[in-house]
C-alpha positions as a Markdown table, in Angstrom:
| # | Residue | x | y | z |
|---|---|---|---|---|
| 1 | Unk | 94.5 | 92.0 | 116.7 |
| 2 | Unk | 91.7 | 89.3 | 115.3 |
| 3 | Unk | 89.7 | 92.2 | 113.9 |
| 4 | Unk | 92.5 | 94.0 | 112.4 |
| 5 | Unk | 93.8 | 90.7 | 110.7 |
| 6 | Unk | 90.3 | 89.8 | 109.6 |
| 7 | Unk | 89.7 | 93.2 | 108.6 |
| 8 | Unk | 93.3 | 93.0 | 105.8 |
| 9 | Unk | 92.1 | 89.6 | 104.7 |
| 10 | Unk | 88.4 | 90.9 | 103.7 |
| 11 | Unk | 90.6 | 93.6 | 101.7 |
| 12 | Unk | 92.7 | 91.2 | 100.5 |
| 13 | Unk | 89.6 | 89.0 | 99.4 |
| 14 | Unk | 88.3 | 92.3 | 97.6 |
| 15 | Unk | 91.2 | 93.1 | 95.7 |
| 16 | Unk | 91.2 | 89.3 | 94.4 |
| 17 | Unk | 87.7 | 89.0 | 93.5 |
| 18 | Unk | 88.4 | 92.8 | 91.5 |
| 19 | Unk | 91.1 | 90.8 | 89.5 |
| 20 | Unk | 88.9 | 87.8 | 88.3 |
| 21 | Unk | 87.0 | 90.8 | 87.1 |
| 22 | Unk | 89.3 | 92.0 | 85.2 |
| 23 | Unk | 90.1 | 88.0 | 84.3 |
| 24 | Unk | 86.8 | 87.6 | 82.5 |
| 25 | Unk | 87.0 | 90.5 | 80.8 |
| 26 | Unk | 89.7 | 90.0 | 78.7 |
| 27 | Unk | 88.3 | 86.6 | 78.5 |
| 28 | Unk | 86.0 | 87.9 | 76.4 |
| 29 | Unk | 87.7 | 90.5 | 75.0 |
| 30 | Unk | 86.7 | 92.0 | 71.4 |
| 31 | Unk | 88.7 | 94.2 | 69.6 |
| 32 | Unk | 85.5 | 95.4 | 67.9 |
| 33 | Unk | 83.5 | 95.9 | 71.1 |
| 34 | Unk | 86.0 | 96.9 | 73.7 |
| 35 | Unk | 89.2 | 98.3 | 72.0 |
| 36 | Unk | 88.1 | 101.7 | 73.4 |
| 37 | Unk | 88.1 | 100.3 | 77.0 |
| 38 | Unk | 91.8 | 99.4 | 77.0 |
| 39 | Unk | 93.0 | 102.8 | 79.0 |
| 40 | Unk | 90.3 | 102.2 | 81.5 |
| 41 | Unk | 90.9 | 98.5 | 82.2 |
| 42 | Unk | 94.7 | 99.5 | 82.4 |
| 43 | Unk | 93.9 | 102.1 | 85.1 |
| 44 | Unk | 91.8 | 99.7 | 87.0 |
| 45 | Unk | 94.5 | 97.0 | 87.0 |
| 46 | Unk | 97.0 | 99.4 | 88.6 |
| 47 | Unk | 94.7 | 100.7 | 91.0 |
| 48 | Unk | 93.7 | 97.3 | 92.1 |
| 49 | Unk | 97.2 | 95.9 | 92.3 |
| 50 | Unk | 98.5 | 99.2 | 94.6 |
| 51 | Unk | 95.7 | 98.8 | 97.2 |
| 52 | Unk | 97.1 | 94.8 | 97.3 |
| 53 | Unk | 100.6 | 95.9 | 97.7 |
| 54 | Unk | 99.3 | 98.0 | 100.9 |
| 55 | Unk | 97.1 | 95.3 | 102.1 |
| 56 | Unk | 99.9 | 92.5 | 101.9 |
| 57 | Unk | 102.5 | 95.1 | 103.3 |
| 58 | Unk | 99.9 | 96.0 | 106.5 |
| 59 | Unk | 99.7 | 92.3 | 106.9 |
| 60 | Unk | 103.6 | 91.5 | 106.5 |
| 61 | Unk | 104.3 | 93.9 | 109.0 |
| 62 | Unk | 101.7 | 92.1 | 112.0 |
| 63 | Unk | 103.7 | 90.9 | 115.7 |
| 64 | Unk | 104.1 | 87.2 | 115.1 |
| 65 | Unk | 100.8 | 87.2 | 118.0 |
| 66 | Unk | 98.4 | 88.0 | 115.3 |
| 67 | Unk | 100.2 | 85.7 | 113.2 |
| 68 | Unk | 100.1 | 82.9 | 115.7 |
| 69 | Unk | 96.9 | 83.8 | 116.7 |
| 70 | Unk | 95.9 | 83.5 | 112.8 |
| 71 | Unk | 97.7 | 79.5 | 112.7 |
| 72 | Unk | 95.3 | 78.8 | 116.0 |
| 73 | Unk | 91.9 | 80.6 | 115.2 |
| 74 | Unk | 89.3 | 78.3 | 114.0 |
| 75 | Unk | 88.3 | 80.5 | 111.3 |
| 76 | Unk | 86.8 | 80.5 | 107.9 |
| 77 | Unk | 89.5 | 79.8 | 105.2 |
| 78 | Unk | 87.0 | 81.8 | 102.8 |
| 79 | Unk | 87.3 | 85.2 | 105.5 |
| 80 | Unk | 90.5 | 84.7 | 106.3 |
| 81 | Unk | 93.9 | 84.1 | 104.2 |
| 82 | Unk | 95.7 | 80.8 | 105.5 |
| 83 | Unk | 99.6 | 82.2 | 106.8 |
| 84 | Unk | 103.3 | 80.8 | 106.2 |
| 85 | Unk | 103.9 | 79.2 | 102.3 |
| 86 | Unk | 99.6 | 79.6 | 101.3 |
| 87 | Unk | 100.0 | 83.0 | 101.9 |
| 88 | Unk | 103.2 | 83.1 | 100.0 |
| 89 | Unk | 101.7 | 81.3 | 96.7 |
| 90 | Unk | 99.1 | 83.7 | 97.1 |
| 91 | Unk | 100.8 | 86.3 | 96.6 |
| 92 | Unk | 102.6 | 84.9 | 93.8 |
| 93 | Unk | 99.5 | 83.7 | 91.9 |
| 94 | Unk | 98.4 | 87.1 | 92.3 |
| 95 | Unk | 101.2 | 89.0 | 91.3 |
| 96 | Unk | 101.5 | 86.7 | 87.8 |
| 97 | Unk | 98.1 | 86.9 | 87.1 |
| 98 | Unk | 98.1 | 91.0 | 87.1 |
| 99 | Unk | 101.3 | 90.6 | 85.2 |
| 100 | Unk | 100.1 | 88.7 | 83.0 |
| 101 | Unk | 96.6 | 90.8 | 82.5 |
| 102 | Unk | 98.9 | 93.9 | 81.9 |
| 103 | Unk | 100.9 | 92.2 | 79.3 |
| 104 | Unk | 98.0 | 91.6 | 77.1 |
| 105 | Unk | 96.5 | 94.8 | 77.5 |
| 106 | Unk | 99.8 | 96.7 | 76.9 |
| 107 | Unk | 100.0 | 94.5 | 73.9 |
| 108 | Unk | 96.1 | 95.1 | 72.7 |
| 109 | Unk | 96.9 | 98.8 | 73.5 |
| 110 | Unk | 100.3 | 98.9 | 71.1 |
| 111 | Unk | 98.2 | 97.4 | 68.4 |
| 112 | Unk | 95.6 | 99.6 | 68.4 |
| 113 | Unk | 98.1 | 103.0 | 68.5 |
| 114 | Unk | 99.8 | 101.1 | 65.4 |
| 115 | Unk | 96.6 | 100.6 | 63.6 |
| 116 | Unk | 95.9 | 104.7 | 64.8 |
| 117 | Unk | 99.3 | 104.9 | 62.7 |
| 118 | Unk | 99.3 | 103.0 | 59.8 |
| 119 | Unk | 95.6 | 104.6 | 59.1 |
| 120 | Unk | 97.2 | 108.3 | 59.1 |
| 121 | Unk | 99.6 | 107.2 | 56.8 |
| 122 | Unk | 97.3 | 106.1 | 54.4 |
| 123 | Unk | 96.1 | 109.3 | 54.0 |
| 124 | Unk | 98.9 | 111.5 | 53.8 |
| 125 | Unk | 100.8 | 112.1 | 50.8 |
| 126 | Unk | 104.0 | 109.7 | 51.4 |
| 127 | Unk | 107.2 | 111.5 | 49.9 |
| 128 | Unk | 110.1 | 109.2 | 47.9 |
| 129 | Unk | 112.3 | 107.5 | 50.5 |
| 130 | Unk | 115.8 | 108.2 | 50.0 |
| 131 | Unk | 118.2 | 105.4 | 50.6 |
| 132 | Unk | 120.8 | 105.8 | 52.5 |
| 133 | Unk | 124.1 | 105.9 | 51.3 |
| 134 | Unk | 125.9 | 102.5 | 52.5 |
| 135 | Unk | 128.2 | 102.4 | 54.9 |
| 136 | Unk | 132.1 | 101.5 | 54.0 |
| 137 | Unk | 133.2 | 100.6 | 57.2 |
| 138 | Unk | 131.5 | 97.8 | 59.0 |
| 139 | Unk | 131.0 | 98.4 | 62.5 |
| 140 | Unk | 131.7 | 95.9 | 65.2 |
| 141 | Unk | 129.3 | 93.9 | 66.7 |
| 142 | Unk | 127.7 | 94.7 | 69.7 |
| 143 | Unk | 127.2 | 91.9 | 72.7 |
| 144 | Unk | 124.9 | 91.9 | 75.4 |
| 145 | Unk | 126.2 | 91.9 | 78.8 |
| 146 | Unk | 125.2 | 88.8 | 80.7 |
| 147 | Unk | 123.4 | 89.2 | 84.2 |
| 148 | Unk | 123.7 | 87.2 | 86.8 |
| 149 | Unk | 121.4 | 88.6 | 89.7 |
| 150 | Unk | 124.3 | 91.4 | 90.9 |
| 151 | Unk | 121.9 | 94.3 | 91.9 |
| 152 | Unk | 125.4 | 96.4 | 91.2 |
| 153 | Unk | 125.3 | 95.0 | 87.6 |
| 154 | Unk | 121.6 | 95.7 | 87.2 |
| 155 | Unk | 121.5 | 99.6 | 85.4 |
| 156 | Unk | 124.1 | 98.6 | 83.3 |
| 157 | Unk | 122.5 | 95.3 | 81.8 |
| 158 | Unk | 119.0 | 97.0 | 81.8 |
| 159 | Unk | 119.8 | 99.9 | 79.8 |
| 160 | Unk | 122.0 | 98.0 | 77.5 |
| 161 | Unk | 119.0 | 95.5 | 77.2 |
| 162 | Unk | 116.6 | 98.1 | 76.6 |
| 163 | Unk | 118.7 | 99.7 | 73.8 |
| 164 | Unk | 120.0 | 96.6 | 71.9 |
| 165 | Unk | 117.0 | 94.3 | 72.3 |
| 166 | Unk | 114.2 | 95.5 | 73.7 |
| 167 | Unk | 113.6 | 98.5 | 71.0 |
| 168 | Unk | 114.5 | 97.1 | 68.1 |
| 169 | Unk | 111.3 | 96.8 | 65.9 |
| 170 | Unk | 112.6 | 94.3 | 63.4 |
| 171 | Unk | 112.6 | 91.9 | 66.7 |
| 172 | Unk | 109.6 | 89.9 | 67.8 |
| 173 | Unk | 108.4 | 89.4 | 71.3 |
| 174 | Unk | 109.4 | 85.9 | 71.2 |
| 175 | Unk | 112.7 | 87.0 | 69.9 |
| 176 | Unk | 112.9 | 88.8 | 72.4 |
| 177 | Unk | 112.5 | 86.8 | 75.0 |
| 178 | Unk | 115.0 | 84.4 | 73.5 |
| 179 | Unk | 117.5 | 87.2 | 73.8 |
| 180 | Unk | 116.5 | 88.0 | 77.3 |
| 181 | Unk | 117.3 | 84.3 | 78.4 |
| 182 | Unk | 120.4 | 83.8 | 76.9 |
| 183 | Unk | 121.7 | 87.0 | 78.8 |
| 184 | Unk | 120.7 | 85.8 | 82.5 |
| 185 | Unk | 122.3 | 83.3 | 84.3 |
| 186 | Unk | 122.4 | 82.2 | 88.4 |
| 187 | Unk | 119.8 | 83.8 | 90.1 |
| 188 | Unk | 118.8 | 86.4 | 87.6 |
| 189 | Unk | 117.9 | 83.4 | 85.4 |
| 190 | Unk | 115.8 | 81.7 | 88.1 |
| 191 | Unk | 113.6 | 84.7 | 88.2 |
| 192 | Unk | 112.1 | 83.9 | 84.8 |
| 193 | Unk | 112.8 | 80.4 | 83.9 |
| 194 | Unk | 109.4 | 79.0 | 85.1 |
| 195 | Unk | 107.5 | 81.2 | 83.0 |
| 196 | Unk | 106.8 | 80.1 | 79.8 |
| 197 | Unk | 108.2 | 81.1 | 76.6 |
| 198 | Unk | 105.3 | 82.8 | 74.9 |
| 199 | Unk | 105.1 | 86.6 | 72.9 |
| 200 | Unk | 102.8 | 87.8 | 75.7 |
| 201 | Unk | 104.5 | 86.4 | 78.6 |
| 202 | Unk | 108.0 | 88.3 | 77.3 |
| 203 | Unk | 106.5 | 91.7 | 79.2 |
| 204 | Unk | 105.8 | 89.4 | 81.9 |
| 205 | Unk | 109.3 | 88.5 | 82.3 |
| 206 | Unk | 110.7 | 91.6 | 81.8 |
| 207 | Unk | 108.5 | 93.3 | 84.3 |
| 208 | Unk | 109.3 | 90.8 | 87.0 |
| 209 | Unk | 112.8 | 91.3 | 86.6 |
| 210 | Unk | 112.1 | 95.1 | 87.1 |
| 211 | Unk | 110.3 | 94.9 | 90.0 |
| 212 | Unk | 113.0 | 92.0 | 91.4 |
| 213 | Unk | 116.1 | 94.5 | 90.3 |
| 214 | Unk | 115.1 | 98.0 | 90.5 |
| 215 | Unk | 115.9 | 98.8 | 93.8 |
| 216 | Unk | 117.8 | 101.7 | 94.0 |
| 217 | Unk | 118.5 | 101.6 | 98.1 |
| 218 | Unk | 120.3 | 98.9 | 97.1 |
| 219 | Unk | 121.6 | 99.8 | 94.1 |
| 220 | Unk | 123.3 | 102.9 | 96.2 |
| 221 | Unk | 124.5 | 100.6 | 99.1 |
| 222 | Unk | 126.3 | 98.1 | 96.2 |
| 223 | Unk | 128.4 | 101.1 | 95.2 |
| 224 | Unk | 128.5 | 103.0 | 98.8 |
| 225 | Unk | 130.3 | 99.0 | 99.6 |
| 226 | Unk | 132.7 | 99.3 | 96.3 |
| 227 | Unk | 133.9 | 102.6 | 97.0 |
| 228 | Unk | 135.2 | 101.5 | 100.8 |
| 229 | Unk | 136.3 | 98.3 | 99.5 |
| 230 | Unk | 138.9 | 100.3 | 97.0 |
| 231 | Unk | 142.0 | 98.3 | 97.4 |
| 232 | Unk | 144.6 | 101.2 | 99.1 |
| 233 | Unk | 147.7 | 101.8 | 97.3 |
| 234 | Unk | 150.8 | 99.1 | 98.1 |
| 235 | Unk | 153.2 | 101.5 | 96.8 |
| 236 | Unk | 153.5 | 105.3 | 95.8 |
| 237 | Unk | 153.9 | 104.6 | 91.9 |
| 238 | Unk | 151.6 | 106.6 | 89.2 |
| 239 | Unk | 149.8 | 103.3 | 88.2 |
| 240 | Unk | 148.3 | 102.8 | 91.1 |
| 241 | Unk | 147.1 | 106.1 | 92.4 |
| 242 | Unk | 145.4 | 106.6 | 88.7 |
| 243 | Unk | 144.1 | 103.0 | 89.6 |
| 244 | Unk | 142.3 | 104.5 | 93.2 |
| 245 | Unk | 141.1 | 107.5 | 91.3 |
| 246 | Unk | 139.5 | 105.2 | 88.4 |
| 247 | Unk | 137.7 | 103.3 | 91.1 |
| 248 | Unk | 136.4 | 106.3 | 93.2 |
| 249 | Unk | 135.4 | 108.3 | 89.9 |
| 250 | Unk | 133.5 | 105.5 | 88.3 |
| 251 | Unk | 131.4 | 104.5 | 91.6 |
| 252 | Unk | 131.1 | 107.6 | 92.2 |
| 253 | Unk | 129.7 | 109.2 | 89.1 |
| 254 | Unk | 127.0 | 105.7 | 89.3 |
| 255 | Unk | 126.0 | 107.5 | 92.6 |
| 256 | Unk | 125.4 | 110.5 | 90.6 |
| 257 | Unk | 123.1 | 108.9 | 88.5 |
| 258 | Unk | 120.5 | 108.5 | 91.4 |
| 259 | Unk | 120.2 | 112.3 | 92.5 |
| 260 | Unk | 117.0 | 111.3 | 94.2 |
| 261 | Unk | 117.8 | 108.1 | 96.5 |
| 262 | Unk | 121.1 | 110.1 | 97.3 |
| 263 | Unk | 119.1 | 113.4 | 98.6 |
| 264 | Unk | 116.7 | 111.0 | 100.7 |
| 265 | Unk | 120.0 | 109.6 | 102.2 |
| 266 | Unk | 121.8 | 112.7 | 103.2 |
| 267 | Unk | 118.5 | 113.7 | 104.8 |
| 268 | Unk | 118.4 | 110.6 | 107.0 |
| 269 | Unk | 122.0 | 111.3 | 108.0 |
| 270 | Unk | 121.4 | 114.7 | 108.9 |
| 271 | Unk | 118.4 | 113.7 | 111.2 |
| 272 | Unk | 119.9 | 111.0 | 112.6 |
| 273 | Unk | 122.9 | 113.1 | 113.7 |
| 274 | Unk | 122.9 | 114.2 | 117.0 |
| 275 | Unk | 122.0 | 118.4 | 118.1 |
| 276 | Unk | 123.9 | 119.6 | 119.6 |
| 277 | Unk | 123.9 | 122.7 | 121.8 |
């Protein structure tokens, strides 16, 4: 059990040292020099952080022996990662830091494709603009959905986010991030609120709220719980029956949306059903 542990922490060690890398890299980052490395760091990044999502899931998944065994050991800290809250703010260091490294080269990456742009434009012939005719009804304004942390809540806020805020070119990153603070609240809110309100560190929070959020086990168990929790009818009346069949159609058809966590379910159910002969 020693050897297996030691083994995961020398991986773990790896994978961290591959990061700093990466770290001092876009350090000293050029735009000059290394714009046309970009696609290649990215691809490191990724590769890095998967193989650290297996080695911290291997070593999550230990008998608490090998953990205890890991809180006796006299062992080299440097070999070995320290267990309980260390290991924890480990994690968590590492997981900013490679959010934070793909921020900035998402963001080099989107400059350079708008620079690719704006230099093909220059040399095509740009035909006259028509303006478009105004519009004689104004239209009513839009407001974000707040979200408080309700994994239920989640596809709804994220797409609405996405549309409203998140792809609108006239808005900044910082903007942006503004937005994305004023529409959390509870624990949703918590997620981001000790990262700091920079451009770069926008993709940061969005990304983490992602990763928290898009779960969609538990996004189908949320509305597998609504549908069964469909108050039943008092009375025989038309109002509430077309309430029941509101309630059943609209979880439903969010179910419908997730074709692929829905397959993977009914083939659990099938094999866990009893054969019979």
């Amino acid at each position: 059990m020693a050897k297996n542990l030691k083994r995961l922490s020398k991986k773990e060690r790896y994978c961290t040292d591959s990061l700093n890398i990466i770290e001092r890299m876009v350090a000293n980052y050029s735009d000059e020099t290394d714009r046309d490395k970009l696609d290649t760091w990215m691809d490191r990044l990724e590769s890095i952080f998967s193989q650290y999502e297996e080695i911290r899931l291997e070593m999550d998944l230990l008998d608490d022996s090998e953990v205890a065994l890991k809180r006796s050991d006299s062992v080299n800290v440097n070999d070995v990662t320290i267990a309980g809250d260390q290991i924890q703010t480990s994690r968590e260091e590492f997981e900013v830091a490679y959010l934070r490294l793909k921020a900035f080269l998402q963001s080099e990456m989107r400059k350079r494709s708008c620079a690719s742009d704006q230099a093909n434009v220059s040399h095509a012939e740009q035909a006259p603009i028509s303006q478009p005719a105004q519009l004689r009804v104004k239209l009513p304004e839009i407001r974000l959905p707040l979200f408080d942390g309700s994994v239920k809540e989640w596809p709804t806020f994220r797409d609405s986010f996405k549309s409203l805020i998140d792809s609108a070119p006239q808005l900044s990153s910082i903007d942006k991030f503004s937005y994305l603070i004023s529409a959390l609240s509870k624990e949703a809110k918590r997620v981001v609120e000790v990262i700091d309100v920079t451009s770069e560190n926008y993709y940061v929070a969005w990304e983490m709220l992602q990763r928290r959020y898009e779960n969609k086990y538990l996004i189908v168990k949320s509305y597998v719980d609504s549908l069964f929790a469909v108050e039943p009818m008092k009375k025989e009346c038309h109002e509430s029956l077309n309430h029941l069949i509101d309630e059943y159609e609209r979880n439903l058809m969010m179910l419908e949306r997730l074709p692929c966590v829905i397959g993977n379910l009914t083939a659990n159910q099938q094999m866990s059903q009893p054969t019979t002969n």
